[in-house]
C-alpha positions as CSV (number, residue, x, y, z in Angstrom):
1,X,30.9,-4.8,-31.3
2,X,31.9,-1.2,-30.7
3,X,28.6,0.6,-29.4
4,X,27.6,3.3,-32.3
5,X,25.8,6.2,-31.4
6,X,22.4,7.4,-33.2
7,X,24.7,10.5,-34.7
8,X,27.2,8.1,-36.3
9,X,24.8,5.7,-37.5
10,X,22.5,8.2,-39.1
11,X,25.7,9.9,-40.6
12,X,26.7,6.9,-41.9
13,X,23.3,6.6,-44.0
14,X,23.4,9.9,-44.7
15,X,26.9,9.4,-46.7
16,X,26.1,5.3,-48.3
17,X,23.1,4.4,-50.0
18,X,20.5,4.0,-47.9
19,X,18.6,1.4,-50.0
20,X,21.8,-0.7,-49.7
21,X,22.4,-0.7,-46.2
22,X,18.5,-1.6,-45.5
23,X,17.9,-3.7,-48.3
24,X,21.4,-6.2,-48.3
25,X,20.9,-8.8,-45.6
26,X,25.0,-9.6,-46.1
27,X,25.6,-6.1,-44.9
28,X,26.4,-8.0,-41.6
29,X,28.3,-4.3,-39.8
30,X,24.8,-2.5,-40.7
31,X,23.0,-5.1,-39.5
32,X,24.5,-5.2,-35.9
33,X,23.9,-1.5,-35.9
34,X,20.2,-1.9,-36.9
35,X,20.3,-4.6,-33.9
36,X,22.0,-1.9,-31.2
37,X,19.2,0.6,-31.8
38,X,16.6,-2.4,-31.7
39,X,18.4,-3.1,-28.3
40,X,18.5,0.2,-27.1
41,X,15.3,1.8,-27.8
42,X,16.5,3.9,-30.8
43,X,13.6,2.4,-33.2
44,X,11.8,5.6,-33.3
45,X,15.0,7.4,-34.1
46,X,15.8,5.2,-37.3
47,X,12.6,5.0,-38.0
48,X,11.8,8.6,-38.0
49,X,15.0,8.9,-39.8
50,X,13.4,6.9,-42.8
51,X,10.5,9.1,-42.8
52,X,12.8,12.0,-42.8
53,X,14.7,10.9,-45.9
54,X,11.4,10.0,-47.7
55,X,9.7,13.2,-47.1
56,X,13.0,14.8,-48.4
57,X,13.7,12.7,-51.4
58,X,10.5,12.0,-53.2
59,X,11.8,10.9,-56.4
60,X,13.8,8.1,-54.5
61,X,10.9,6.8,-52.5
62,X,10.1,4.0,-54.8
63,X,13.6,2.2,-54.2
64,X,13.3,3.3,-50.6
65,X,10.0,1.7,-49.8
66,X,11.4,-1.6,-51.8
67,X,14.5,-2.1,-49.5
68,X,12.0,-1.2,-46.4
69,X,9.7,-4.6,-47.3
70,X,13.2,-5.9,-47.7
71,X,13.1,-5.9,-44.1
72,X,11.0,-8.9,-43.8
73,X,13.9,-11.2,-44.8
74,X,16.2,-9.6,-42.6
75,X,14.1,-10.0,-39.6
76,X,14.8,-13.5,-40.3
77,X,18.3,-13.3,-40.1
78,X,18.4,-10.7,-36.8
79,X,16.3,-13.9,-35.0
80,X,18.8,-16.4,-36.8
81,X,21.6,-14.4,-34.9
82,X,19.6,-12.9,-31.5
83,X,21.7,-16.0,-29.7
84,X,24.8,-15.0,-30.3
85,X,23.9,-11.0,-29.7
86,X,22.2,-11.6,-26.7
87,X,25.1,-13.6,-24.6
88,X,27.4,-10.7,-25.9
89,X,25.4,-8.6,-23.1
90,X,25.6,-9.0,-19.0
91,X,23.3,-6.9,-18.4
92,X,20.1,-9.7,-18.2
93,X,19.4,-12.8,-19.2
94,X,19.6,-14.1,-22.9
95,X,15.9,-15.2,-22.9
96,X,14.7,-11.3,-21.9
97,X,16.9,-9.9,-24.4
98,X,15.6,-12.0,-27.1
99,X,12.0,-11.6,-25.9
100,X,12.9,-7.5,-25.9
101,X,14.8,-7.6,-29.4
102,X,11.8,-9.8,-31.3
103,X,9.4,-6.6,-29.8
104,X,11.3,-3.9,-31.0
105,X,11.9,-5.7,-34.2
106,X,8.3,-6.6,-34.8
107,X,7.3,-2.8,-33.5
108,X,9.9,-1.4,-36.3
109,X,8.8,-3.4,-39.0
110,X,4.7,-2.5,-38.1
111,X,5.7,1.2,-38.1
112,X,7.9,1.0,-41.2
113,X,5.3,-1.2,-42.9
114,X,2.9,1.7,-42.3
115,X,5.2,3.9,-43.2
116,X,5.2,1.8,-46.6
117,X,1.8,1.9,-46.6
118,X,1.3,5.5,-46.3
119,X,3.6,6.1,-49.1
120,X,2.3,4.0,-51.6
121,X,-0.9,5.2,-50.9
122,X,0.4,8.8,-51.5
123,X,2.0,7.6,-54.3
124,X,-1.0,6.5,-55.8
125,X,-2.8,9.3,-55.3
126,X,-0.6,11.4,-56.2
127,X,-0.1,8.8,-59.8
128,X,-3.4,9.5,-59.8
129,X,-3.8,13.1,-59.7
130,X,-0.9,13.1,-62.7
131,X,-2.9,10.6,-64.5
132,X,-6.1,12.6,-64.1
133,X,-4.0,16.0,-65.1
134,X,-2.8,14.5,-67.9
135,X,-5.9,12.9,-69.0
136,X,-7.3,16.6,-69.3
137,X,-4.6,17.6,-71.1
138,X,-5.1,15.2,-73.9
139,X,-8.8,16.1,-73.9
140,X,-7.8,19.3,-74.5
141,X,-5.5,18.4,-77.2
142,X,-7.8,15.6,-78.4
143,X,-10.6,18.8,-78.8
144,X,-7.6,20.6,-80.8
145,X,-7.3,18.1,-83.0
146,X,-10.6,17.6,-83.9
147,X,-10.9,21.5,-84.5
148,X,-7.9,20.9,-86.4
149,X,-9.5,18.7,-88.6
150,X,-12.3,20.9,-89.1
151,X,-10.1,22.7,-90.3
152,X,-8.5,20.4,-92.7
153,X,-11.8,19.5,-94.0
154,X,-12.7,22.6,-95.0
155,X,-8.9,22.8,-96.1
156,X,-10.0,19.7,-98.5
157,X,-13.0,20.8,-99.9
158,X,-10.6,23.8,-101.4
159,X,-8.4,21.1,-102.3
160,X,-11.6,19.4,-104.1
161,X,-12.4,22.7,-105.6
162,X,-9.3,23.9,-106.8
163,X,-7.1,21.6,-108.4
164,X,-4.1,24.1,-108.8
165,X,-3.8,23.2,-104.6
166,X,-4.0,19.4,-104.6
167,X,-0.5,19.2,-104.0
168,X,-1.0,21.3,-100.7
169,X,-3.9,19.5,-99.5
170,X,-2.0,16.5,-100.6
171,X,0.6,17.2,-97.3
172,X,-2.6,18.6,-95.2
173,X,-3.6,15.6,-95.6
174,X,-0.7,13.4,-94.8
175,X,0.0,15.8,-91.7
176,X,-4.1,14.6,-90.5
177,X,-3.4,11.4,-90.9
178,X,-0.1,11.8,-88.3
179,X,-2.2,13.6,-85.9
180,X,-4.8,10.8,-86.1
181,X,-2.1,7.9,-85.5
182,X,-1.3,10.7,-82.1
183,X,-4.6,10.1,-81.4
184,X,-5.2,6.4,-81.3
185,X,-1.7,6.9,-79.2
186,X,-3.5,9.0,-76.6
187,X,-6.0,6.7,-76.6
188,X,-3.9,4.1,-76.1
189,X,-2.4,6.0,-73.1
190,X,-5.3,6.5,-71.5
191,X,-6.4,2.9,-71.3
192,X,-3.1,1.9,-69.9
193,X,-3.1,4.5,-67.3
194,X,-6.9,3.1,-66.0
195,X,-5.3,0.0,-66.1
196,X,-2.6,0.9,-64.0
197,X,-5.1,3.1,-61.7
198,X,-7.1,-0.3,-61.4
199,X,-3.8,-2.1,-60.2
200,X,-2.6,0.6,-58.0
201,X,-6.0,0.7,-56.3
202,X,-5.9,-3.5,-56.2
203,X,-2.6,-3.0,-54.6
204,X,-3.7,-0.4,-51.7
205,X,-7.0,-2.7,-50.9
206,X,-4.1,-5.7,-50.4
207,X,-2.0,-3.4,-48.2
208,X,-4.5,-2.4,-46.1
209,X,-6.0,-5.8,-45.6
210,X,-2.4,-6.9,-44.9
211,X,-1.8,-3.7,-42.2
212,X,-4.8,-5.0,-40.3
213,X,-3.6,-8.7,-40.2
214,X,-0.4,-7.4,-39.2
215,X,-2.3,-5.1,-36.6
216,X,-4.4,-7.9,-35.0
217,X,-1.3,-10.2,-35.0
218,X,0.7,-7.3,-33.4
219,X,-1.9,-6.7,-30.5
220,X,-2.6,-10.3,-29.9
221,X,1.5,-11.0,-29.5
222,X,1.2,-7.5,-26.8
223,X,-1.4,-9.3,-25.0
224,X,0.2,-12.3,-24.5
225,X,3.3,-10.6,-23.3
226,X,1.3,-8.9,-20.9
227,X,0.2,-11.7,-19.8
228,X,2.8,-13.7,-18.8
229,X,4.7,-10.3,-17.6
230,X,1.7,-10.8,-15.1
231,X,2.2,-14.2,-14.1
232,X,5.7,-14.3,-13.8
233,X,5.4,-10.9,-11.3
234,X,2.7,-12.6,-9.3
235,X,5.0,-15.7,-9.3
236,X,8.2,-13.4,-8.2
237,X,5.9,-11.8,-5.6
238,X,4.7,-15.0,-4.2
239,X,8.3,-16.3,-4.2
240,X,9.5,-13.5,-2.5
241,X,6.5,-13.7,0.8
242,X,7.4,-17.4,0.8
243,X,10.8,-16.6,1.6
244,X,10.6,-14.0,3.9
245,X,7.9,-16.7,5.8
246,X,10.8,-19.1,6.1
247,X,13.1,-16.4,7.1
248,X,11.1,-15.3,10.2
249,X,10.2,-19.0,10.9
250,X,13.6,-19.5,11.0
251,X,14.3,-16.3,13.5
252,X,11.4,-16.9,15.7
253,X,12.1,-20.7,16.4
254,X,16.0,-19.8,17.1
255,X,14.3,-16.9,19.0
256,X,12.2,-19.4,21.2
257,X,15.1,-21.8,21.8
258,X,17.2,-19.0,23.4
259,X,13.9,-18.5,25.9
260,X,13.0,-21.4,26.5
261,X,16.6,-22.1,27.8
262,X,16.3,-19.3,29.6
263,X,12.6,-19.8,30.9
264,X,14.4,-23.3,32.6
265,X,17.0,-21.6,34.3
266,X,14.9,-18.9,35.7
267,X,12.4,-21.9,37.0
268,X,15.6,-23.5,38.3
269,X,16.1,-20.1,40.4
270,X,12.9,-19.3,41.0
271,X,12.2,-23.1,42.9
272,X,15.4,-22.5,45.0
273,X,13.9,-19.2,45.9
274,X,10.7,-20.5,46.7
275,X,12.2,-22.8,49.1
276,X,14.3,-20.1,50.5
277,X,11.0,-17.5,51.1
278,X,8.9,-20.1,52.0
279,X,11.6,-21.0,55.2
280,X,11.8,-17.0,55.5
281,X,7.6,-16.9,55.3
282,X,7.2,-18.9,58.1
283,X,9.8,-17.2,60.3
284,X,8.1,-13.6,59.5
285,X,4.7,-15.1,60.4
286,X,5.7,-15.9,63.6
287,X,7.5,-12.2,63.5
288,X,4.4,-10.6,62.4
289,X,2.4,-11.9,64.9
290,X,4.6,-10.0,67.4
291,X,4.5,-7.1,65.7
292,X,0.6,-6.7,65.6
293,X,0.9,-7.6,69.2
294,X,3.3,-4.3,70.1
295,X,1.3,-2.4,67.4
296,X,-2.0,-3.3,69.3
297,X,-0.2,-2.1,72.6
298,X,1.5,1.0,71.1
299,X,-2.1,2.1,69.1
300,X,-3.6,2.3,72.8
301,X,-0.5,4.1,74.4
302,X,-1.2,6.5,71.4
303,X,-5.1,7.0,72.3
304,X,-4.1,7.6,76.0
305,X,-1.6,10.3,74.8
306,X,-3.6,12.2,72.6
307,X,-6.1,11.9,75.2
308,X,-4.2,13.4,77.7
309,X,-2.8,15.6,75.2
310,X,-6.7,17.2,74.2
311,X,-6.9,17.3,77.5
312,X,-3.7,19.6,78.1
313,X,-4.7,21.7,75.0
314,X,-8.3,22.6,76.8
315,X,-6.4,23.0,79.8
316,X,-3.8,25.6,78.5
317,X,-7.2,27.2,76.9
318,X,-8.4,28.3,79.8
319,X,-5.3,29.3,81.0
320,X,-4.2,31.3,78.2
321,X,-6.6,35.0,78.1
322,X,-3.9,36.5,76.2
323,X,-3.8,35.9,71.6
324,X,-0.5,38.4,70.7
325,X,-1.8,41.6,68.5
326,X,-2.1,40.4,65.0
327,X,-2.4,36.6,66.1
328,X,-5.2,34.3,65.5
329,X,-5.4,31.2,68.3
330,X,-5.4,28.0,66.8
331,X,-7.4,25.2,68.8
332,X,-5.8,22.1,68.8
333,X,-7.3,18.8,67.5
334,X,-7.1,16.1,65.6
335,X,-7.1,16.3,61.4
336,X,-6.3,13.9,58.4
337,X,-3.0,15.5,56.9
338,X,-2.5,15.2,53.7
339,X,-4.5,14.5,50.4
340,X,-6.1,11.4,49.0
341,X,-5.3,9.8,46.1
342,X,-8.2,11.5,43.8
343,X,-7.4,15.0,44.6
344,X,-6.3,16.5,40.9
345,X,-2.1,17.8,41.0
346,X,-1.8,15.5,44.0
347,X,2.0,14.2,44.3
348,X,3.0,10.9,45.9
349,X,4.5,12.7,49.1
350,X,1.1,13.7,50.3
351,X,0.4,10.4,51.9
352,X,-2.6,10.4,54.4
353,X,-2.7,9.7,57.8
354,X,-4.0,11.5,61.3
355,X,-2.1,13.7,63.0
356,X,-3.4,15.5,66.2
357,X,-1.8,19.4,67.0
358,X,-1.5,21.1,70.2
359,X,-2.8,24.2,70.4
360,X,-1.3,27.5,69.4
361,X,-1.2,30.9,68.1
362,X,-0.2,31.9,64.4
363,X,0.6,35.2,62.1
364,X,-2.5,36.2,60.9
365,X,-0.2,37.5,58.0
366,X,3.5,36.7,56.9
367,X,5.7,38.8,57.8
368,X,5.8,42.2,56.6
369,X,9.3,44.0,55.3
370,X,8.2,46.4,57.9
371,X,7.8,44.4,60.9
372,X,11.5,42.8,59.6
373,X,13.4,46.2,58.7
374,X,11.7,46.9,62.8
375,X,13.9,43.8,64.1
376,X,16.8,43.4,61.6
377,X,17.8,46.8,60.3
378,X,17.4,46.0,57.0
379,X,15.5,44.9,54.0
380,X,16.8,42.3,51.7
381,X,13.5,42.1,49.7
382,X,13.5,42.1,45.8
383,X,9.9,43.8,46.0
384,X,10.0,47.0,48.3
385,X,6.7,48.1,50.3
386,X,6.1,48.2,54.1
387,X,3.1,46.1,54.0
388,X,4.7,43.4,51.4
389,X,5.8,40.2,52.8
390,X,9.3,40.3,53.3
391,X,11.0,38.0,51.1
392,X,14.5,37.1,49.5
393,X,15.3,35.4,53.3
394,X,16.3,32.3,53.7
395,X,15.3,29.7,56.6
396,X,18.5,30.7,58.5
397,X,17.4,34.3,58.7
398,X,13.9,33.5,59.6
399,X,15.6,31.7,62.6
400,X,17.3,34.4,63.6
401,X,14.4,36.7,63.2
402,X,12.4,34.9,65.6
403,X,15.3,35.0,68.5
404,X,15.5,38.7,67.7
405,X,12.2,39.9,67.6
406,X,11.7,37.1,71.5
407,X,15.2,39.0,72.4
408,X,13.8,42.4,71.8
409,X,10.3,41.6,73.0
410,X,11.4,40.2,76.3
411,X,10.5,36.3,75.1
412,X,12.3,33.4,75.7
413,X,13.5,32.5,72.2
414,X,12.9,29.3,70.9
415,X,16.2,28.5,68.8
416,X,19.7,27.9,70.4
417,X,22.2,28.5,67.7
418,X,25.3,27.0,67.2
419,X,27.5,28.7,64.1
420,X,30.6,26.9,65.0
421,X,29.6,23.9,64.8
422,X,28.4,21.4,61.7
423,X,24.7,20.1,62.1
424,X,25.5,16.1,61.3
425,X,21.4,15.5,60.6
426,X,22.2,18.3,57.6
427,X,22.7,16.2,54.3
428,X,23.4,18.7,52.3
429,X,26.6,19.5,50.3
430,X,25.9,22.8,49.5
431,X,25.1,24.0,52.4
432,X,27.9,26.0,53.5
433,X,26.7,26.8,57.0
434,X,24.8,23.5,58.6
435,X,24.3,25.7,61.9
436,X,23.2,23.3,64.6
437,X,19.6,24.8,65.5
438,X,17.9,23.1,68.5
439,X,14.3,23.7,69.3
440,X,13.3,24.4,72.9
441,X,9.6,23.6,73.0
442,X,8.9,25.0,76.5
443,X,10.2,28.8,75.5
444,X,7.9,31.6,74.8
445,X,9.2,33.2,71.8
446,X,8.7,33.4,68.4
447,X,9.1,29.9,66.1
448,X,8.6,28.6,62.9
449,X,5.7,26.4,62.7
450,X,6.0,22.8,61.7
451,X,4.4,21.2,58.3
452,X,1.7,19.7,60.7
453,X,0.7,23.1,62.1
454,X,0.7,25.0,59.1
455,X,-1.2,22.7,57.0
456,X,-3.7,22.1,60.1
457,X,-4.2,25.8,60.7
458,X,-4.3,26.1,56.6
459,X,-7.5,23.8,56.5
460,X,-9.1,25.7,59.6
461,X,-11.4,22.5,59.5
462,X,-11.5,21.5,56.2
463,X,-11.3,18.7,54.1
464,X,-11.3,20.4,50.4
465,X,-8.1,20.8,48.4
466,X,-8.3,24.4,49.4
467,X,-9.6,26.2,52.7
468,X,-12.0,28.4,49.9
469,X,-13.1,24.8,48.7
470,X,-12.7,22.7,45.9
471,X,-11.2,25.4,43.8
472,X,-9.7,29.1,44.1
473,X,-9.7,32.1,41.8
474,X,-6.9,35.1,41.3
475,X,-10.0,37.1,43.4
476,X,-9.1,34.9,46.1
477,X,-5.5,34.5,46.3
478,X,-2.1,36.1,44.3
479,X,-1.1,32.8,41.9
480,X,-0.1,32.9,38.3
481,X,-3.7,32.8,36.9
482,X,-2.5,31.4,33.6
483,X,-2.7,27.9,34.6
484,X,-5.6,27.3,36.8
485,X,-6.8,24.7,38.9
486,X,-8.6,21.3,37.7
487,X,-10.2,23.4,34.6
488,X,-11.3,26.4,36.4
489,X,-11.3,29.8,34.7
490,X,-7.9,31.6,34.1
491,X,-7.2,34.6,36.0
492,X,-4.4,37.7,36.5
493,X,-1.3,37.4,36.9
494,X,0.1,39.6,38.7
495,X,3.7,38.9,38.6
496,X,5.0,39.7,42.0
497,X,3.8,40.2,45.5
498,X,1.2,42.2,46.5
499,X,0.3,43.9,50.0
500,X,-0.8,41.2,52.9
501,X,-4.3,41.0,54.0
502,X,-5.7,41.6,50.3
503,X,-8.0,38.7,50.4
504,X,-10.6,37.5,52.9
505,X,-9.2,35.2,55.6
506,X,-9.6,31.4,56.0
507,X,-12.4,30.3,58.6
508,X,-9.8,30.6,61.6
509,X,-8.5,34.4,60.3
510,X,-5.1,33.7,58.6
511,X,-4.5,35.5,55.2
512,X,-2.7,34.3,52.3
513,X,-2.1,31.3,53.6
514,X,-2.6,30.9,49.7
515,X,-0.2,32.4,47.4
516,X,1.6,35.4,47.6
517,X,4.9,33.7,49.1
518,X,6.4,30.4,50.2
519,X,6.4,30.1,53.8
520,X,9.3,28.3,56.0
521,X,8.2,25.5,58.2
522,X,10.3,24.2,60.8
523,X,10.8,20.4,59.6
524,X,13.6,18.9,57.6
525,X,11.9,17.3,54.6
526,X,11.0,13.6,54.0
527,X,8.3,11.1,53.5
528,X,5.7,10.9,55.9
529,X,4.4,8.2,57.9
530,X,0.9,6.1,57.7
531,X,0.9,6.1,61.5
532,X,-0.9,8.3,63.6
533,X,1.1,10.9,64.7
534,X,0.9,13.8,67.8
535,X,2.5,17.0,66.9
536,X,5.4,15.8,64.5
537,X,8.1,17.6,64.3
538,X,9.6,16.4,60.4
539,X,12.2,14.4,59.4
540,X,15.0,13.4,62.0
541,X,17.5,14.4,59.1
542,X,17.4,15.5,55.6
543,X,18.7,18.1,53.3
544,X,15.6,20.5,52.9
545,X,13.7,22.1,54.5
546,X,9.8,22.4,54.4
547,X,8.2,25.1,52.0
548,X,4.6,25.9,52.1
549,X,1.5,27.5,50.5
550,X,2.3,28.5,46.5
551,X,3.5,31.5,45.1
552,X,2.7,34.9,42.9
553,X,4.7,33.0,40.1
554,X,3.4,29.7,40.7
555,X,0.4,27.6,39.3
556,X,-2.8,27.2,41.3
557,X,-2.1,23.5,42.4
558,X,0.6,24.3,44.2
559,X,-1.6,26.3,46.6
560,X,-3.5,23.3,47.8
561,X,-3.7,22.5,51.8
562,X,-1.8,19.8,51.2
563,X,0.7,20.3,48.6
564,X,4.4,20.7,49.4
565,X,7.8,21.9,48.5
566,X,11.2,22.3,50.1
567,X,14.7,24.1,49.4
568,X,17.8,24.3,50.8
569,X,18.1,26.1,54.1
570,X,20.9,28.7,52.8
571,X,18.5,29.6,49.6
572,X,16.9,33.1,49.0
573,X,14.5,33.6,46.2
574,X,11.7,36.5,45.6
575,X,9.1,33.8,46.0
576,X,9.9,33.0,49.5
577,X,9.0,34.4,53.0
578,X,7.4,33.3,56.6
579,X,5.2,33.6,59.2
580,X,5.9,32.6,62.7
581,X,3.6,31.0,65.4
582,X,4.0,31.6,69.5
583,X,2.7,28.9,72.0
């Protein structure tokens, strides 16, 4: 069936007889319609559409209401057809449709029945009200004709009394005696109409009882509905986890198969292997032994050098009376280098291990722009000021400071270097000079110091992450105060460098060994070793070399004793400058 719209339907009524089209069960085409709305949730619109035409056509409500009750008998016939409707629709299955067509039928027929209801009981009253206005009427006419006869009493007496007007009173007469027969009419009237008041009210107190059967029935059919709506979502639900169990059943057991056969190859390996190390165990026992023979021998070779060593150090002690202007003298001895492993903003290449340093002498402050401008000629510093460290150099230039300021001081310079040839321990790709530097330890002149000197000399003695303790304020050195150490109070930031010798001097009388600027160590950088060591020298080889001691833009963790950085050799940056030592 071609699927009407609510317009075309309702024009449709509007141009036919409505009471035919409700009321005649054979009208098969205006039945399917009334079905489609039933099926499609247009109830309320046909319903309120029979409202609608009642409201507006009074006089025709009778008829109206009648083919409405009609509706009962073709009810009958919608179920007697719902089969073959339903499997006219893919949409779900036959036994919803039919469950959701009986709903909407019995909802329509409820409302229209109330609708029925309501109109006959307005009807009534409303019979009532003319009954009761018409009632008053005759009283009124009834009280007329009683004055009428008054006045055809005293109309007969004259009649009685005057003879000549018989004739007259004659017809007064007659014309009485028709008003009385109007009378026993009215009367007559007004019995039917209580009679018909009496059945009319009957009729309401059946329609009402009848509403509230069809009420309870109505709910108790909405319950049950729930109901098994309920039950058959809790059965759907309980389907649905069942399956998805199975499903993951299924996965996980295919999932353990796939390990399992994996779990017996990977035993397969791992008994080869364990037949292959335990052969390679036993050869590296017998290894090992060796080795902690030589290590015993080599420990005491080490105890006699550093002996001997201390016992140069006090030796060239005595000897030396002369510290260079601006110089502190650095005793030598023995220190744990490094940090241990609870020490907050520690990094894993700050392993531990004993170190013993010659003695020696060191900057008390990093070079000045003034002492460099003094030896070089020039000042490549981002931050100008006498007093300022130089910076903006890069550990190539701090070599050749040192020879220049020996050279012009009457030293022996430390450094031989070689710029046409290519330093093969140099790693590094971007280094576009690799000058081969070589270190002459028995020459007087000026020198970087190593990482082993400079962190010894940092310390001055002490084991704290800092040489002013366990922690270190902005009033102590030039850091970026914004992120201080281990929960200490922020500070300034100053954001550059400031002039040397601001602060108060570690316990040996180096400033800023703190902050202010990186400083250039000697050593290539790389992991250190566990061993015990006697003035290490760095990495054999590498690609960096050894930064210490923070920064103006760095964070206060950086400026611990122990921490570390490194940079190419050809870099020059703001934040980096040097101090040199002497023998």
């Amino acid at each position: 069936m071609k699927e009407p719209k609510l317009d075309g339907v309702i024009e449709t009524l509007k141009s036919e007889n409505p009471v035919a089209i409700i009321s005649n069960a054979n009208n098969s085409d205006k039945i399917e319609e009334l079905i489609y709305y039933l099926r499609d949730n247009n109830v309320s619109g046909l319903t309120q559409y029979i409202t609608d035409f009642l409201n507006e056509n009074e006089d025709d409500a009778v008829p109206v209401l009648n083919g409405i009750v009609s509706l009962y008998p073709l009810t009958i016939k919608v179920l007697a057809n719902l089969d073959k409707i339903a499997g006219d629709s893919d949409e779900v299955e036959s036994t919803v449709k039919k469950s959701e067509v009986i709903e909407k039928l019995i909802l329509l027929v409820v409302r229209l029945k109330n609708k029925l209801f309501d109109a006959r009981f307005t009807g009534i009253k409303k019979q009532i009200e003319n009954l009761e206005e018409q009632s008053a009427e005759n009283k009124e006419e009834i009280s007329k004709l009683f004055k009428d006869n008054e006045v055809l009493e005293e109309k007969k007496r004259a009649v009685i009394e005057s003879v000549k007007e018989k004739s007259k009173l004659q017809q007064d007469k007659e014309k009485s005696q028709q008003d009385l027969d109007s009378l026993e009419k009215i009367e007559e009237c007004i019995g039917i109409l209580n009679k018909k008041i009496a059945d009319l009210e009957s009729a309401w107190q059946d329609a009402e009882r009848e509403k509230l059967a069809l009420s309870a029935n109505l709910e108790k059919a909405a319950s049950e509905l729930n109901k098994k709506d309920a039950e058959n979502e809790k059965a759907v639900s309980e389907l649905n986890k069942k399956n998805a169990e199975i499903s993951k059943l299924e996965q996980d057991i295919t999932s353990k198969d796939s390990i399992i056969s994996g779990l017996e190859a990977r035993f397969n390996e791992f008994t080869a292997q364990n037949e292959r190390l335990k052969t390679e165990l036993e050869q590296k026992t017998a290894s090992l032994q060796d080795v902690e023979r030589e290590k015993l021998a080599l420990s005491a070779n080490l105890e006699k050098a550093a002996s001997e060593l201390n016992k140069k150090n006090a030796e060239n002690e005595k000897q030396s009376t002369v510290t260079p202007a601006n110089f502190a003298r650095i005793p030598g001895g023995t220190f744990t280098m490094g940090s241990p492993e609870s020490e907050p903003d520690r990094n894993d290449n700050e392993v531990q291990h004993k170190v013993t340093v010659s003695s020696f002498s060191m900057s008390k402050y990093e070079v000045t722009q003034k002492e460099w401008v003094e030896v070089m000629g020039n000042n490549p510093s981002y931050f100008k000021g006498d007093s300022l460290p130089v910076e903006n150099v890069s550990w190539y230039d701090a070599i050749e400071y040192c020879n220049a300021r020996s050279q012009e001081e009457g030293l022996t310079p430390a450094y031989t270097i070689n710029k046409s040839l290519k330093d093969s321990n140099n790693t590094n790709s971007s280094d576009g000079l690799k000058w081969v530097v070589t270190w002459d330890r028995n020459a007087n002149g000026y020198r970087l110091p190593t990482e082993a000197e400079w962190e010894y000399a940092c310390r001055a003695g002490t084991p704290t992450p800092f040489s002013t303790g366990n922690n270190i304020t902005t009033d102590q050195a030039n850091y970026d105060g914004r992120y201080p150490y281990n929960g200490n109070a922020k500070g300034a930031y100053r954001q550059k460098t400031i002039d040397v010798g601001n602060f108060a001097p570690n316990a040996w009388g180096l400033y800023d060994m703190s902050g202010n600027v990186w400083e250039w160590c000697w050593d290539w950088y790389g992991n250190y070793s566990s061993s015990s060591q006697a003035d290490p020298t760095g990495a054999a080889v590498g690609s960096n070399r050894a930064l210490r001691g923070g920064s103006w833009d760095y964070y206060a963790g950086t400026l611990r004793s122990a921490a570390r950085s490194r940079s190419s050799a050809t870099d020059r940056d703001d934040l980096v400058g040097f101090r040199v030592v002497r023998p």
